[in-house]
C-alpha positions in Angstrom: 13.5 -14.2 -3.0 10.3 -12.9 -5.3 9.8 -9.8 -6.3 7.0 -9.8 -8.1 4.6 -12.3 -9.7 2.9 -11.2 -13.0 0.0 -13.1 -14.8 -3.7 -13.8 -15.2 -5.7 -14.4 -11.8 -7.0 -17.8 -11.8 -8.7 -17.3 -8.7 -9.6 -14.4 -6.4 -11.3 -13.5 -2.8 -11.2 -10.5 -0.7 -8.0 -12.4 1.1 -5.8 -14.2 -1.5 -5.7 -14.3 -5.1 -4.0 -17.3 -7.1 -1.8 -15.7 -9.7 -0.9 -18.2 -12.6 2.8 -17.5 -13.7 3.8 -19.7 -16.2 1.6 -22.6 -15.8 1.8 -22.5 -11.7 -0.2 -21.1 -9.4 1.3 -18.9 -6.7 -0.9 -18.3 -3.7 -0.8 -14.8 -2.1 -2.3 -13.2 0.9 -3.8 -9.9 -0.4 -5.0 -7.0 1.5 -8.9 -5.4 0.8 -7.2 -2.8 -1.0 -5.1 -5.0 -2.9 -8.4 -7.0 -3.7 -10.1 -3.6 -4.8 -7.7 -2.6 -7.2 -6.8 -6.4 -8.9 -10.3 -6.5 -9.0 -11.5 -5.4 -12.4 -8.2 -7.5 -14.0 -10.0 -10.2 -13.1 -12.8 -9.7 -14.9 -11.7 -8.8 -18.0 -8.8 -11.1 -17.8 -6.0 -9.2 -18.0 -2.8 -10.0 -16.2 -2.3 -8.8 -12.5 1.3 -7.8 -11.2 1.2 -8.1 -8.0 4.8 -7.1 -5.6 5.7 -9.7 -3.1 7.0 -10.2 0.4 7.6 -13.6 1.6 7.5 -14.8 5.3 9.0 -18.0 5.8 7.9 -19.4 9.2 8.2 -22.9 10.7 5.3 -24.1 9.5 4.4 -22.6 6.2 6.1 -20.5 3.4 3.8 -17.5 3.0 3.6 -14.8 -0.2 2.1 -12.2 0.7 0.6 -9.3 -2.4 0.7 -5.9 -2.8 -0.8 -3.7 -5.8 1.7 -0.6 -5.0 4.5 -0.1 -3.2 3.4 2.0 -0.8 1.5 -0.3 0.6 4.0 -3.1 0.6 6.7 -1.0 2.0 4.3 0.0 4.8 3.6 -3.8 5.2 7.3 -4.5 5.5 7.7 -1.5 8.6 4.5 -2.3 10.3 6.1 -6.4 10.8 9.1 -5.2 12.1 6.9 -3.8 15.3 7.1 -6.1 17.8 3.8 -7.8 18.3 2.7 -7.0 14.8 2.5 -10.2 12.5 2.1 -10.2 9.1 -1.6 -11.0 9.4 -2.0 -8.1 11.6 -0.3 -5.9 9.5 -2.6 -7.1 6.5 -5.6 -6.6 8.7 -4.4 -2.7 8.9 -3.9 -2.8 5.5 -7.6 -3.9 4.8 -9.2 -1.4 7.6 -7.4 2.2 6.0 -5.3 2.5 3.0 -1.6 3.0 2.8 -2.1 6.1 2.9 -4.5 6.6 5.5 -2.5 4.3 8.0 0.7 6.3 6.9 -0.9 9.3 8.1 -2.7 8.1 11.2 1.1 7.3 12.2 2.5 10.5 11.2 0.5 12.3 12.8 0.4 10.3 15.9 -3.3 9.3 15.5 -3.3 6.6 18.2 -7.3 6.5 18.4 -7.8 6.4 14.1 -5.2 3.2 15.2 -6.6 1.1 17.6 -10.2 1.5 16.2 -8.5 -1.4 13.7 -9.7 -4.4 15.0 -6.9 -6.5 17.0 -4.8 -3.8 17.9 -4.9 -3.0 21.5 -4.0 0.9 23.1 -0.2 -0.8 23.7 0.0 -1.9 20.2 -1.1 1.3 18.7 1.6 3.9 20.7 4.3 0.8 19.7 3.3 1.4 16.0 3.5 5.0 16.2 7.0 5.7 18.6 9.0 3.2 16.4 7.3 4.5 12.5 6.4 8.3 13.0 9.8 9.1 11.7 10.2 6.1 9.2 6.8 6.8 7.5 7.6 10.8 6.9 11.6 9.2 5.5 8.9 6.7 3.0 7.2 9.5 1.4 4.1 7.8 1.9 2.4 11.1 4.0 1.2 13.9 2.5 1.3 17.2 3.9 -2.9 18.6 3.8 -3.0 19.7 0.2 -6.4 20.9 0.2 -8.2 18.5 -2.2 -10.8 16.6 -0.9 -12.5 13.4 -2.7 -11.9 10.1 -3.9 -9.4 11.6 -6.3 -7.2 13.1 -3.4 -6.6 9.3 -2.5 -5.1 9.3 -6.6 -3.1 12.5 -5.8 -1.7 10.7 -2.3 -1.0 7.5 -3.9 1.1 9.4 -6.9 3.1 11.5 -4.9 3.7 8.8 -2.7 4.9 6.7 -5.4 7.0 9.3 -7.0 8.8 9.8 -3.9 9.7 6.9 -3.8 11.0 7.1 -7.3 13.6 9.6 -5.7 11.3 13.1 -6.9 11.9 15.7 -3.6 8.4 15.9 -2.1 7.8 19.6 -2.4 9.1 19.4 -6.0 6.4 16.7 -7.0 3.5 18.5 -4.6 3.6 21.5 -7.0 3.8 19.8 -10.0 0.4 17.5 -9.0 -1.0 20.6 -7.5 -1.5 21.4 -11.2 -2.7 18.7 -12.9 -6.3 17.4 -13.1 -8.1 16.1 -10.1 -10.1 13.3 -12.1 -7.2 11.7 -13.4 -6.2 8.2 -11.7 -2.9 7.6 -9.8 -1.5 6.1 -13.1 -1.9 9.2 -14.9 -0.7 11.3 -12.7 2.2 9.6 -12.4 2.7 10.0 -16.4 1.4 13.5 -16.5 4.1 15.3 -13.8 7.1 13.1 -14.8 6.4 14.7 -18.5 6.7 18.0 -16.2 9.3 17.0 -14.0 
């Protein structure tokens, strides 16, 4: 049903942020990561645009928000694991990036998994049978490219993103391989669709 939700944060912790759209307040559960990013919109008052996935349960209607797509389309395979809930699933989300967590499951990473608190040794191989193959198909992991730093994270994020887009992996690799390693997510984006 949403989408998205764009507009100024009225109010924001480390676990939800109150987006005001139009004169109402929507209430979404945010991740750490989420938090970190939306962050510094907050505080000079520029508008956040936050993705969405709603959970409708029995007794609440919960929005849940997600700064990238990556990390909402990770959130939407990690609940359709049995025995991971949407608060669990945020609760990985908040312990390793998108990223990260992709890769831990690629890569079958079963101990980098259960260190996250709540999942159990059962929890952890259930993540990993039922996504390896569907977080390589996301374009979410990236293959060891060498760079190492807070600005890999950038490189990750934007090839993950342009993937997504519909960009063939290796094609997108070499172009960011390239470009500048000081450069944000956002701006690698720009930069290698100008060369793509």
């Amino acid at each position: 049903m949403f989408e998205y939700i764009h507009g100024k944060i009225a109010s924001l912790t480390a676990t939800q942020a109150v987006i005001d759209c139009g004169g109402v307040g929507y209430l979404l559960e945010i991740s750490i990561t989420t938090y970190d990013k939306i962050q510094p919109l907050r505080d000079t008052n520029e508008p956040a645009h936050l993705l969405v996935h709603e959970v409708v349960r029995e007794d609440a209607h919960l929005l849940y928000g997600f700064a990238d797509e990556g990390e909402r389309s990770l959130f939407r395979l990690l609940i359709g694991v049995s025995g991971v809930g949407a608060n669990t699933a945020r609760l990985m989300l908040s312990t390793l990036t998108a990223v990260e967590l992709a890769n831990a499951i690629a890569s079958q990473d079963e101990v980098a998994i259960k260190r996250i608190k709540g999942i159990g040794a059962k929890t952890a191989q259930r993540i990993v049978l039922e996504l390896h193959d569907k977080v390589k198909t996301l374009g979410a992991v990236v293959s060891g490219s060498g760079s190492a730093g807070a600005n890999s994270a950038s490189k990750e994020e934007a090839l993950a993103a342009m993937t997504m887009l519909g960009f063939a992996k290796a094609a997108v690799e070499k172009v960011l391989a390239t470009l500048d390693n000081r450069l944000t997510a956002e701006e690698l984006i720009k930069e290698a669709l100008k060369k793509m």
